[in-house]
C-alpha positions as CSV (number, residue, x, y, z in Angstrom):
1,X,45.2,20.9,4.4
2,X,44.0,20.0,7.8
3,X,40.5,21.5,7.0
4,X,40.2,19.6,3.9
5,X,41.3,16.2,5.3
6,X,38.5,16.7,8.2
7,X,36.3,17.6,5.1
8,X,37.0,14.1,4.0
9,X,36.5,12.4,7.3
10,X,33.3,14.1,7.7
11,X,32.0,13.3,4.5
12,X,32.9,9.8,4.8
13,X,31.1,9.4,8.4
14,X,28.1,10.6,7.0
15,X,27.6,8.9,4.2
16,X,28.2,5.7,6.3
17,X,25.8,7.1,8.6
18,X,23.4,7.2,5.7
19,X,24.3,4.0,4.7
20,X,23.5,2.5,8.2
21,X,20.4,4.6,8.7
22,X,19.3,3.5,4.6
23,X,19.7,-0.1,6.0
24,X,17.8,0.5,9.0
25,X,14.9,1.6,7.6
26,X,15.2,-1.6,4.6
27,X,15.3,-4.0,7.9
28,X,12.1,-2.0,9.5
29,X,10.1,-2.0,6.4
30,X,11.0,-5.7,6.2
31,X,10.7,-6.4,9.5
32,X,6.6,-4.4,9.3
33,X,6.1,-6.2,6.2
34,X,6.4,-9.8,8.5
35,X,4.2,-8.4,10.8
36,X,1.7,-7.4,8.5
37,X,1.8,-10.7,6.5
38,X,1.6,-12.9,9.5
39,X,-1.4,-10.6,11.3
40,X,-3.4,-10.7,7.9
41,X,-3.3,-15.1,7.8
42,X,-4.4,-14.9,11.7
43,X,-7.6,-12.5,10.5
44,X,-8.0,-15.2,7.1
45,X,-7.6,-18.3,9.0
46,X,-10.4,-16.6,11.7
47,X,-12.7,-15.7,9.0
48,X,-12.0,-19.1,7.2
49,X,-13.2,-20.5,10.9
50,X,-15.8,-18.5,10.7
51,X,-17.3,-19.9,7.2
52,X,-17.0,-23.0,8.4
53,X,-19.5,-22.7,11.2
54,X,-22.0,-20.6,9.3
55,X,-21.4,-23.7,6.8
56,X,-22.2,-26.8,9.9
57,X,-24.6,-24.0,11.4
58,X,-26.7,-24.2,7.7
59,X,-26.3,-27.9,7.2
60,X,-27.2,-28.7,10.6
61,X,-30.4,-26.6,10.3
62,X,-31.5,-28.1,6.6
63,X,-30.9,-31.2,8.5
64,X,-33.3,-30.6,11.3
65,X,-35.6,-29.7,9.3
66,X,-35.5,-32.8,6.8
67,X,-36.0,-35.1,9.7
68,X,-39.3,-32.9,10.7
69,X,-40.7,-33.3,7.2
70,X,-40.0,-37.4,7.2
71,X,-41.5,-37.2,10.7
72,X,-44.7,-35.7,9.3
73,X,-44.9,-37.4,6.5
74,X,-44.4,-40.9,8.6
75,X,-47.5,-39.6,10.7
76,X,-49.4,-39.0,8.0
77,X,-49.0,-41.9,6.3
78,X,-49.8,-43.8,10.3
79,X,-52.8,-41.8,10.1
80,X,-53.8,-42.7,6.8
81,X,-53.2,-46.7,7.8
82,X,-54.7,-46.3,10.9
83,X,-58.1,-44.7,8.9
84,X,-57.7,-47.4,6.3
85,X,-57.4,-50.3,7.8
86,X,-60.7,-49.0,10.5
């Protein structure tokens, strides 16, 4: 009788071990999952950053180079006063 009600107590501790080690592992995964989430929106948020300055960089440079084509086209147009009016 003895043996069979440490059987019992036995059985019962380890199936509440497995219970708490089950749970563990639910909170871990959980717990990873977070970590995962939140490092993957720091790495989109940098490459979003990223975009954006290749996009100013690009916008700045079309820029640039419209003002240089007005400016040589305002020359040329001086020049061609300048040859018309002498």
């Amino acid at each position: 009788m003895e043996a069979a009600n440490q059987a019992k107590v036995d059985m019962a501790e380890a199936k509440m071990k497995g219970e708490v080690g089950s749970k563990l592992r639910e909170g871990q995964t959980l717990q990873n999952g977070g970590k995962i989430d939140s490092q993957t929106k720091i790495i989109l948020t940098q490459r979003q950053g990223e975009g954006k300055k290749e996009e100013i960089k690009v916008k700045t440079e079309v820029k640039v180079y419209k003002n240089q084509r007005e400016a040589e086209v305002a020359k040329a147009n001086a020049e061609l006063a300048m040859k018309k009016a002498g």
